[in-house]
TORKOLPA-108242 format. One line per 2 residues: number of its first residue (from 1); for each residue x, z, y of C-alpha. Coordinates in steps of 0.05 Angstrom, whole numbers, plus 5000, padded with zeros to 4 digits. Each point is the difference from the previous one (the first is absolute). Layout:
! residues N
NUM	X/Z/Y  ... .
This chain:
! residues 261
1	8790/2424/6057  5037/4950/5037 .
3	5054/4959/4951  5073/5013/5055 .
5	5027/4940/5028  5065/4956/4969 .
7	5051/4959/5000  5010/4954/4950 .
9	5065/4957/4980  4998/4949/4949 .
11	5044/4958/4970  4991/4937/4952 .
13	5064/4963/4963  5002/4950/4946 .
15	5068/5026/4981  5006/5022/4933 .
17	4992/5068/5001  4976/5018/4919 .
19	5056/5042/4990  5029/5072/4999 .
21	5052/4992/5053  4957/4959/5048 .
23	4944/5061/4994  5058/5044/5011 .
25	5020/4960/5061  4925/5010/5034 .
27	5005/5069/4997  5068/5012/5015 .
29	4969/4970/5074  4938/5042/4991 .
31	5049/5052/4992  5039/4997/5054 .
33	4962/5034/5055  4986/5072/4983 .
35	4950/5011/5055  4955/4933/4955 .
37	5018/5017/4939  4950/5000/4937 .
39	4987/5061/4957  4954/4976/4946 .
41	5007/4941/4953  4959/4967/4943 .
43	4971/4940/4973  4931/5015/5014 .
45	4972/5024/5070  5003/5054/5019 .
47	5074/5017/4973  4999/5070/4979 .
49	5079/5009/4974  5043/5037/5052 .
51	5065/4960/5011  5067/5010/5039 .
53	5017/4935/5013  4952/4927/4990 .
55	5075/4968/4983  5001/5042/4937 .
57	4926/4997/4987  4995/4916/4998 .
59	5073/4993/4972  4981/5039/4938 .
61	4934/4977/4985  4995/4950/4933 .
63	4953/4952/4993  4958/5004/4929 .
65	4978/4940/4957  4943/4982/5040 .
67	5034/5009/5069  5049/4942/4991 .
69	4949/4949/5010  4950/5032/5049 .
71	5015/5035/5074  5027/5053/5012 .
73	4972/5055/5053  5034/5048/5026 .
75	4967/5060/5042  5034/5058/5044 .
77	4975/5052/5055  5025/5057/5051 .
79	4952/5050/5012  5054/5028/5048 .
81	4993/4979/5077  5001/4938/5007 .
83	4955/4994/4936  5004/4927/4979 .
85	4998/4967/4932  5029/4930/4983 .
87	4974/4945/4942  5056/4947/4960 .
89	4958/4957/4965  5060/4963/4961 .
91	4967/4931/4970  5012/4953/4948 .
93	5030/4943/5047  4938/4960/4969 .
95	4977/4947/5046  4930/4996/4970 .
97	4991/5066/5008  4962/5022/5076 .
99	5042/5052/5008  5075/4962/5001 .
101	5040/5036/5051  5028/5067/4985 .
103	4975/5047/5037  5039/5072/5035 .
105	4960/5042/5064  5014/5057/5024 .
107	4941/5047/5038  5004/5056/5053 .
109	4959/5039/5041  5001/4972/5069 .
111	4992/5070/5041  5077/5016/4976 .
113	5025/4940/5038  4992/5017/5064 .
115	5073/4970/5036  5038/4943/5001 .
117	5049/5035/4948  4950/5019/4949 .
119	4967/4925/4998  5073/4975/4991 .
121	5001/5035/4938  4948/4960/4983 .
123	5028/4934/5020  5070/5018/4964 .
125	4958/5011/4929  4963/4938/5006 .
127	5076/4955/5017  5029/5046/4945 .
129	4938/4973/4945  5009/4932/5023 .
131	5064/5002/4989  5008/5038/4935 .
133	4934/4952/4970  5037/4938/5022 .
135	4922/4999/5035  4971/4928/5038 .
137	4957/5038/5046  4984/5068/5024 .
139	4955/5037/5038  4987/5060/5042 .
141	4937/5025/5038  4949/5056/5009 .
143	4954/5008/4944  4934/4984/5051 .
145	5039/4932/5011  4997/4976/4938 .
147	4927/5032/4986  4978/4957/5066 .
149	5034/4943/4967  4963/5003/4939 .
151	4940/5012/5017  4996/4931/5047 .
153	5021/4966/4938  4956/5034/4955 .
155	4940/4982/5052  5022/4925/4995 .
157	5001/5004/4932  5077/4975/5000 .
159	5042/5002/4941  5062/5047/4996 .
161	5063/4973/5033  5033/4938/4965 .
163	5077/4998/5024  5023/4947/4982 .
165	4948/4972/5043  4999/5044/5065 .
167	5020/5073/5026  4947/5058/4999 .
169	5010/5020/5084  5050/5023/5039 .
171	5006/5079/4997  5044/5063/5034 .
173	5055/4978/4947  5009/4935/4979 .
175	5050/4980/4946  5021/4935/4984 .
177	5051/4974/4940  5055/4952/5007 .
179	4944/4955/4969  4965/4998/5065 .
181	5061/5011/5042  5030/4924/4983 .
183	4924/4977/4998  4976/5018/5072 .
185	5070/4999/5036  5004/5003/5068 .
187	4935/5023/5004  5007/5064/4982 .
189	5051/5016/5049  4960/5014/5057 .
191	4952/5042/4969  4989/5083/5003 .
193	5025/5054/5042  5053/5017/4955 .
195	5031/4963/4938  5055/5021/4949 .
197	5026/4957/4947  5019/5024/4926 .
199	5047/4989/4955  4959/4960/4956 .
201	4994/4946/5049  4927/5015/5032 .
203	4981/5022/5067  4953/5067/5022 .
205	4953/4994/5056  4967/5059/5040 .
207	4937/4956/5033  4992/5070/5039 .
209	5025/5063/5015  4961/5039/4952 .
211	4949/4990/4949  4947/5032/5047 .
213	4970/4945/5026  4931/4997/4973 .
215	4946/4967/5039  4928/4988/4995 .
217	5004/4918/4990  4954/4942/4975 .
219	5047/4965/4967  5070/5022/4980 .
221	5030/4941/5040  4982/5040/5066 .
223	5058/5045/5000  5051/4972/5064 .
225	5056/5018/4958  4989/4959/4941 .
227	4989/4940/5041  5083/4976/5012 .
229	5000/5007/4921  4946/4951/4994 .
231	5026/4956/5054  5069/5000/4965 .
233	4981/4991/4931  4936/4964/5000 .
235	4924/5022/4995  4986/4977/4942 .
237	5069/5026/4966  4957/5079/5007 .
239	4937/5014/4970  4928/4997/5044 .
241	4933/4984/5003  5009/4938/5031 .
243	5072/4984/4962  5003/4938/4959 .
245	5049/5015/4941  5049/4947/4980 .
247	5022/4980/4936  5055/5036/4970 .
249	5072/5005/5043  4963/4967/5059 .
251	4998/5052/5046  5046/5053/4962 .
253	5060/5002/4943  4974/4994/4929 .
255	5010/5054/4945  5059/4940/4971 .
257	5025/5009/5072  5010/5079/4996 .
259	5032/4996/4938  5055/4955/5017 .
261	5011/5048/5051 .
């Protein structure tokens, strides 16, 4: 059987976000749609423990001994149409570790968002995370985007994306901090179909219409519409085959950067 087609929005912060109210805060936002909200939670996937509300769920878990200096995961699902599930991997801000940047997505099943309205429910969860998390960078695209992505990379035998060296692509969503916002200037006016700033300071970008934009491709610099990002912001400032990486803050804002922000 076939595994149905998604959306996925991600967000990644280097706020500080190790505490009861800030948990609280992300799903206060996962919340606040009815028609996405979560019905399961747990700390182990899959969540099996029925829930009301994700505010109440997060907000009044405790860590234990051994939590306070390991991550923390978080995992919640709706069965209920459109089923989804969504991930907060909550680290320990320790910059030898690989996995540094927290970590919040949210998943849906792409046949439910079939109008402009529907994907702007979409959009308005993935501003609301940003701005909740304090985020540097965000993300939204159709699952088979990201899978095409990957699987170039994977082929090329490319490491996993290093930001504070370069940007993973340019997707249906594209979210970017007040980090990158001072760093780029100007040259992020121009760019998208649509833009809306947030309150935190940062900037969304729809690169298209909708997320359904999949395309048989070679490379995943042969989609049109990522080419006025590349222009704009550099080649080499988004991961490729052919990119040469710079060292860190030469192309893109540094962790130090984001956190002063």
């Amino acid at each position: 059987m076939a595994t149905p087609e998604t959306i996925l929005a991600q967000v990644l912060s280097v706020a500080q976000l190790r505490s009861g109210p800030a948990l609280a805060a992300i799903g206060r936002e996962l919340d606040r749609d009815p028609r996405l909200r979560f019905q399961r939670f747990g700390t182990s996937d899959p969540p099996r423990a029925k829930i009301d509300s994700a505010e109440a769920a997060l907000g009044s878990w405790r860590p234990g001994t051994k939590d306070e200096h390991r991550a923390w995961s978080f995992f919640l699902s709706r069965p209920a149409d459109p089923a989804g599930r969504a991930s907060l991997d909550i680290t320990t801000m320790d910059p030898t570790r690989a996995r540094y940047a927290h970590d919040v997505s949210a998943t849906y099943r792409a046949s439910h968002f079939t109008n402009a309205e529907r994907l702007d429910e979409i959009a308005d969860l993935l501003r609301r995370l940003a701005e909740t998390t304090a985020a540097f960078y965000g993300r939204a695209a159709l699952g088979a985007i990201y899978d095409q992505h990957n699987l170039v990379f994977e082929r090329a035998g490319r490491p996993p994306t290093d930001f504070e060296r370069e940007l993973p692509d340019v997707y249906w969503l594209n979210y970017f901090g007040p980090g990158y916002v001072q760093y780029f200037g100007d040259r992020l006016a121009a760019l998208g179909i649509r833009r809306e700033s947030t309150k935190t300071g940062g900037v969304l970008i729809w690169a298209t219409e909708t997320p359904f934009v999949l395309a048989p491709v070679r490379s995943v610099a042969d989609y049109a519409w990522k080419r006025r990002f590349y222009d704009a912001l550099g080649r080499d400032t988004f991961r490729s085959e052919t990119q040469r990486p710079g060292v860190p803050g030469e192309h893109v804002p540094t962790f130090a950067t984001h956190r002063r922000n």
